[in-house]
Backbone bond lengths (Angstrom), bond angles and torsions (degrees), N, CA, C in turn:
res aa  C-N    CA-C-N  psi(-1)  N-CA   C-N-CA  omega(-1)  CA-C   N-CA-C  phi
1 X - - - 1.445 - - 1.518 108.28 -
2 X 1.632 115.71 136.36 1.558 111.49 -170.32 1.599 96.73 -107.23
3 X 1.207 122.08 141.68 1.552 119.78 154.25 1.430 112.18 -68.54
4 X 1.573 99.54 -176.89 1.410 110.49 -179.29 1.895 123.94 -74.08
5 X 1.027 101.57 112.96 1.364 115.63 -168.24 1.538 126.58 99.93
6 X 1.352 108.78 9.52 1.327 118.92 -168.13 1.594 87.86 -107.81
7 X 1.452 99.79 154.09 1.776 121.65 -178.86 1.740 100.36 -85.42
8 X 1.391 109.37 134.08 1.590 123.73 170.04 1.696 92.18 -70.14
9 X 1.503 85.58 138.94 1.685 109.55 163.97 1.048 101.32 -22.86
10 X 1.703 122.28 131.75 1.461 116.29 131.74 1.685 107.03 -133.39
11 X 1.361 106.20 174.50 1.775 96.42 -177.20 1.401 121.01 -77.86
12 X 1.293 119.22 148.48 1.412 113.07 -164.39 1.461 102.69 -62.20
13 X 1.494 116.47 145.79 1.432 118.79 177.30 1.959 105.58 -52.28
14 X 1.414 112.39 153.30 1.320 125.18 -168.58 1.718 125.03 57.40
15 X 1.521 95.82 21.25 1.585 122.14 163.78 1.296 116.41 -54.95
16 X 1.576 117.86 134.14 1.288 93.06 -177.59 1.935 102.74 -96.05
17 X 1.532 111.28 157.06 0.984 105.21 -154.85 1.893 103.21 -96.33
18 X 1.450 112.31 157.91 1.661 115.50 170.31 1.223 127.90 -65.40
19 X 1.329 122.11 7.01 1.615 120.53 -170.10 1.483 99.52 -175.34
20 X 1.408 104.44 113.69 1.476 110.41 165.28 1.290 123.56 -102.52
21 X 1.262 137.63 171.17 1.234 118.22 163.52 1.679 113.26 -150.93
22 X 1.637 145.45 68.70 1.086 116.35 157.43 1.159 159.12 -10.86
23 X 1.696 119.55 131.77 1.365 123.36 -161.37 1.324 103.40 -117.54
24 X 1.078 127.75 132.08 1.972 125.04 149.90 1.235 98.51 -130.80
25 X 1.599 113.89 -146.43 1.351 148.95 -145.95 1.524 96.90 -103.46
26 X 1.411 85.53 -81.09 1.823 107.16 -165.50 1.842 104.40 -117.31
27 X 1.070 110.44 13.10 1.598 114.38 168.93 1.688 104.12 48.77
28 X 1.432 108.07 48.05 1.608 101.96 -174.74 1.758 112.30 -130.56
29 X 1.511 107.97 -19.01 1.330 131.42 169.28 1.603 120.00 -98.52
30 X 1.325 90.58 -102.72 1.724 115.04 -174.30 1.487 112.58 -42.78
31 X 1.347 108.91 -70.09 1.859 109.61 175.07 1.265 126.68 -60.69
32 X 1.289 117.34 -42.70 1.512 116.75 168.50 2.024 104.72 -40.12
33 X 1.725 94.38 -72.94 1.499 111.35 -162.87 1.507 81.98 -56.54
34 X 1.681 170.89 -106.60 0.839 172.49 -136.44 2.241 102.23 -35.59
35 X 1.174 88.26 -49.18 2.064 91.16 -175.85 1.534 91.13 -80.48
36 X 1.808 122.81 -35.29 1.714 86.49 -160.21 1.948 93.17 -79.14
37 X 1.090 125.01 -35.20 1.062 124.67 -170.40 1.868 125.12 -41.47
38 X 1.715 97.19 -48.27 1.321 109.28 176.21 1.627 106.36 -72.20
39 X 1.298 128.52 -56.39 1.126 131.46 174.15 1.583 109.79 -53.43
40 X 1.547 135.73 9.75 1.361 121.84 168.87 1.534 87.78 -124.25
41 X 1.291 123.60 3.51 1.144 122.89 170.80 1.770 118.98 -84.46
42 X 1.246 118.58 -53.56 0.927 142.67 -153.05 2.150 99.06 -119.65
43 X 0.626 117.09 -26.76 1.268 115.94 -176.46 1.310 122.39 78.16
44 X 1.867 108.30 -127.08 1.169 114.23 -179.43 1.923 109.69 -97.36
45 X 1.524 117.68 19.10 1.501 132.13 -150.72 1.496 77.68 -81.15
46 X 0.979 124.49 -70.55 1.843 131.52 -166.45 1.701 100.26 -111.49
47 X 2.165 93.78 160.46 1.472 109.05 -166.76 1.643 81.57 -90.48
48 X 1.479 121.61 164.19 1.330 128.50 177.54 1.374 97.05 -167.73
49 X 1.820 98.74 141.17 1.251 113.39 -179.29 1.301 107.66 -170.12
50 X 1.629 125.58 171.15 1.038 127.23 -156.61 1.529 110.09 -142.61
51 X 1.234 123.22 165.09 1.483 130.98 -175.45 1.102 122.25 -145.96
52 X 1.199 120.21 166.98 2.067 121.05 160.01 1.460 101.73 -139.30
53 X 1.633 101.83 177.67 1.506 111.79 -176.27 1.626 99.16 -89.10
54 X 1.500 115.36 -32.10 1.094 122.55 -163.84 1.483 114.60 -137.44
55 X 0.972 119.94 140.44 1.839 115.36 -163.80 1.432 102.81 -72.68
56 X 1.286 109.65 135.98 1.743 120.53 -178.12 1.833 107.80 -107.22
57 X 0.978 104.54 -174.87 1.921 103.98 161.36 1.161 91.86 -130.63
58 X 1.996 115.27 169.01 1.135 123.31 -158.84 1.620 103.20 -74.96
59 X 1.262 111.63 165.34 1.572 98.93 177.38 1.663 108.54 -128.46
60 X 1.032 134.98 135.60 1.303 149.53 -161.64 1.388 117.35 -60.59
61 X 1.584 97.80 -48.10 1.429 110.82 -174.36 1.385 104.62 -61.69
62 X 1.321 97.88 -43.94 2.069 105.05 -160.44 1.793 88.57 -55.42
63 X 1.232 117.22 -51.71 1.413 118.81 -157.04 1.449 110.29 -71.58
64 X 1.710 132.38 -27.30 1.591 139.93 157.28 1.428 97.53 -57.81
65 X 0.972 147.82 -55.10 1.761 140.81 -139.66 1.779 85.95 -89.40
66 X 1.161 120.99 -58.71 1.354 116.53 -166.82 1.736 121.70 -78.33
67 X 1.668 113.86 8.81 1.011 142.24 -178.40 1.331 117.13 -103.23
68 X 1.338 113.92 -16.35 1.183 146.50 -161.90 1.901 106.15 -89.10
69 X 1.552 90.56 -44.75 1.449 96.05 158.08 1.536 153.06 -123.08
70 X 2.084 86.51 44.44 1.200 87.94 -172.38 2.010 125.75 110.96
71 X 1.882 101.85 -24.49 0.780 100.47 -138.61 1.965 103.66 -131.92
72 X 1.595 111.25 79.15 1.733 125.26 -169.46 1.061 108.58 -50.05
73 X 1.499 100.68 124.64 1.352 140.23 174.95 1.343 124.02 -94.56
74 X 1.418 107.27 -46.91 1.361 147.83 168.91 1.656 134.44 12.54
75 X 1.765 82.91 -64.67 1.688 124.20 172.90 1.635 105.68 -78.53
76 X 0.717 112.72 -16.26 2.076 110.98 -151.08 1.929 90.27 -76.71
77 X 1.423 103.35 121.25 1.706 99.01 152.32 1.555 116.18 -134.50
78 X 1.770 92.84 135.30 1.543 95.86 -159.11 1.412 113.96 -50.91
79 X 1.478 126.13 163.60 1.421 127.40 165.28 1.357 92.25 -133.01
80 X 1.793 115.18 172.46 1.283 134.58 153.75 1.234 135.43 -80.25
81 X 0.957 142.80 169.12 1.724 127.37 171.41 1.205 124.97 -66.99
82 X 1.719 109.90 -21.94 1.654 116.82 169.76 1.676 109.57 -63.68
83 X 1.342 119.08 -31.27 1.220 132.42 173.37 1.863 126.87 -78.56
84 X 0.874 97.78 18.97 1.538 116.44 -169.70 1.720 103.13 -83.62
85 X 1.345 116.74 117.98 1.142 105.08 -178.18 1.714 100.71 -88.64
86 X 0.809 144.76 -29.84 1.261 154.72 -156.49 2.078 100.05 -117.80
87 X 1.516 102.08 95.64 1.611 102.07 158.06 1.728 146.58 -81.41
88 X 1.351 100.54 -0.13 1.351 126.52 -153.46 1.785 88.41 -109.93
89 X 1.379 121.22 115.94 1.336 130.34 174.26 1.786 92.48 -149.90
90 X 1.315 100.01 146.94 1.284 137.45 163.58 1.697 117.48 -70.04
91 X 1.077 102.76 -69.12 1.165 115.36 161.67 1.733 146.07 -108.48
92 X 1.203 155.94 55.64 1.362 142.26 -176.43 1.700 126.49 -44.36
93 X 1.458 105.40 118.54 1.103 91.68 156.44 1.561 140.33 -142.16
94 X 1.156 104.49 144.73 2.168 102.83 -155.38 1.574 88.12 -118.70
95 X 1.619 66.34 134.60 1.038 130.82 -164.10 2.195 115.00 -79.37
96 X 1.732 99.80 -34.60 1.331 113.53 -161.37 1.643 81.19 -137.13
97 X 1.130 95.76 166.08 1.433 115.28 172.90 1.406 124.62 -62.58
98 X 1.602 99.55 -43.80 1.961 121.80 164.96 1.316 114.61 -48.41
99 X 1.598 112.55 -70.04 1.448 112.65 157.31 1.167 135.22 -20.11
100 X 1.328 114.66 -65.14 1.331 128.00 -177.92 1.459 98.17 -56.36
101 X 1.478 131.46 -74.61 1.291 132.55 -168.76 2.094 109.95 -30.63
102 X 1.390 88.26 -56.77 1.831 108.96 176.35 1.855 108.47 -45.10
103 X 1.609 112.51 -59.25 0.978 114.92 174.52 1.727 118.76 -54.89
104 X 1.412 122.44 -44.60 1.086 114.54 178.86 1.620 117.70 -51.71
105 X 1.569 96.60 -47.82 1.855 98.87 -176.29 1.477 105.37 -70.44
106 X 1.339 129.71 2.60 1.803 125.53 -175.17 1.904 96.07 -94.04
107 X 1.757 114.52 -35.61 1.179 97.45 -167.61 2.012 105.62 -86.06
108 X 1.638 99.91 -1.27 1.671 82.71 175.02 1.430 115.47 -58.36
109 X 1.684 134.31 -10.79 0.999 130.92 174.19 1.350 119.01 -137.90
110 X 1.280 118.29 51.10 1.306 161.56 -162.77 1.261 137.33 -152.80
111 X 1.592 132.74 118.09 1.498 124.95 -178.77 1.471 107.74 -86.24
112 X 1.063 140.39 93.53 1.658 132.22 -154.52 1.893 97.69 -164.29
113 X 1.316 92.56 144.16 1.374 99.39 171.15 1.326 117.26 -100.17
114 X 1.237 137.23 149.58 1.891 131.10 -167.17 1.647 86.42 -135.87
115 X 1.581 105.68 137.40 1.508 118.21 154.97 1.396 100.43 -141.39
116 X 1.495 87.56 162.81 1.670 94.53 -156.34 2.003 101.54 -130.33
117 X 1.037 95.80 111.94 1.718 96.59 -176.56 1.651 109.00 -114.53
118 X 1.029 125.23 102.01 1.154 148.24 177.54 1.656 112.18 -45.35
119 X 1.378 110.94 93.83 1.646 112.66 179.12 0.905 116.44 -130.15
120 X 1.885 115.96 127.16 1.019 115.09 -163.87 1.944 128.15 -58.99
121 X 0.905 124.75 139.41 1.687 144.50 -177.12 1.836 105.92 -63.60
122 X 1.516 110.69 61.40 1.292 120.77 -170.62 1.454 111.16 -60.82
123 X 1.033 115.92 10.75 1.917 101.32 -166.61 1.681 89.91 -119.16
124 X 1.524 106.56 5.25 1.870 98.77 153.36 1.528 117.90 -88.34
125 X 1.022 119.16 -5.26 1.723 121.52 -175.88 1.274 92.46 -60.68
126 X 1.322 120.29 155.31 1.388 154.09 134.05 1.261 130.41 -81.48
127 X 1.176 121.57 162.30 1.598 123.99 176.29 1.068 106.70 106.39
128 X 1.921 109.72 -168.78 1.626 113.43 -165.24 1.526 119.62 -83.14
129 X 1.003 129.35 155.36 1.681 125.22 -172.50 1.637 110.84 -56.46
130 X 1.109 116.38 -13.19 1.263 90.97 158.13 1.522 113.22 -89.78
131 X 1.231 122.19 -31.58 1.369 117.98 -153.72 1.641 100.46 -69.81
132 X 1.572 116.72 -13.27 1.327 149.46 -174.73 2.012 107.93 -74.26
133 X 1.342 87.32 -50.84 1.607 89.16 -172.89 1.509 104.85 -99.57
134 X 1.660 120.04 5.61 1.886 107.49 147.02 1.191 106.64 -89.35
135 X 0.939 133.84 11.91 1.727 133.88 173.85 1.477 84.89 -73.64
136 X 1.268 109.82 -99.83 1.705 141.56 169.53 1.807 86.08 5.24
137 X 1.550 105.75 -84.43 1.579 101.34 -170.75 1.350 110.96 -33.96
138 X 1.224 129.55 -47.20 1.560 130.61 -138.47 1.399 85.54 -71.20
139 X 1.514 124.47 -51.34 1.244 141.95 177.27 1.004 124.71 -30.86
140 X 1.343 119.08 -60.67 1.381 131.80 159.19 1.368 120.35 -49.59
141 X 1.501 121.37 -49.01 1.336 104.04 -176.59 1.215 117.32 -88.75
142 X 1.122 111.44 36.06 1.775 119.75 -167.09 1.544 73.08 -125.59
143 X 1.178 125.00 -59.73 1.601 108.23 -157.64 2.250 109.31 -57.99
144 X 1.988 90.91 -42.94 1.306 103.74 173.32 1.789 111.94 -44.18
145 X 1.324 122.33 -59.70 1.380 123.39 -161.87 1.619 107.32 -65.61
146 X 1.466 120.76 -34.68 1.265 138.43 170.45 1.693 119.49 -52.06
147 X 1.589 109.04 -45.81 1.362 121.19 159.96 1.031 116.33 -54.24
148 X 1.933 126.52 -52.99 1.339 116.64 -133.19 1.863 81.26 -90.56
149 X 1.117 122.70 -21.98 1.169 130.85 178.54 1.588 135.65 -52.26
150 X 1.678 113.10 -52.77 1.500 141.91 130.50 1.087 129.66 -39.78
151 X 1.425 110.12 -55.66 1.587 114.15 177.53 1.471 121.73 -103.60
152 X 1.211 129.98 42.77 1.164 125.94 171.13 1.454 134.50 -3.22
């Protein structure tokens, strides 16, 4: 309860927040590996979930690289943001440029904060399957260092 002239609760800045929500493309790379990561990070502490602009299918690689440490991918099938059962996030964050654009027009009627971390769109590489699945890694530990960074 605040007295008069005193500021209502808010969370201390670098709080971690109750509701995340990942952004990509096709919700088949980046956001997935971004929700399963925090959610094996963080557990059941915060809600986390993920999206695309455009419906993807699951992708194999994403699910070997992040398996790699422990960490099921397996189950995940992408959805869109029209498909979102849950609208209420704390935080968004996009992932792709599309995303980001999408997220901005979701918080005009929305109290939500959006950050936007720029990761590269690995399922354009070329070359041989391995040279394919250090993409994927790089990905991951770009998404990992980005977490451990945010989410303390």
């Amino acid at each position: 309860m605040t007295g008069i002239g005193e500021a209502p609760f808010l969370p201390r800045p670098g709080a971690a927040p109750g509701a995340v929500l990942f952004a990509c493309v096709q919700n088949s790379v980046r956001s997935p590996m971004a929700e399963a990561i925090l959610k094996h990070r963080c557990g059941t502490s915060m809600y986390v979930d993920s999206c695309g602009i455009r419906h993807g299918t699951p992708d194999p690689l994403a699910v070997e690289v992040l398996a790699e440490l422990g960490i099921d991918l397996a189950d995940h099938r992408p959805k869109t943001f029209d498909e979102m059962e849950d609208g209420f996030f704390d935080l968004i964050v996009s992932l792709s440029p599309e995303a980001h654009h999408r997220a901005t027009e979701l918080t005009r009627t929305m109290a939500c904060d959006i950050e936007y971390w720029p990761i590269l769109d690995v399922t354009i590489f070329e070359g041989s399957l391995e040279m394919r699945r250090a993409g994927y890694r790089e990905v991951r530990d770009e998404l990992i260092r980005r977490i451990e960074k945010r989410f303390p």
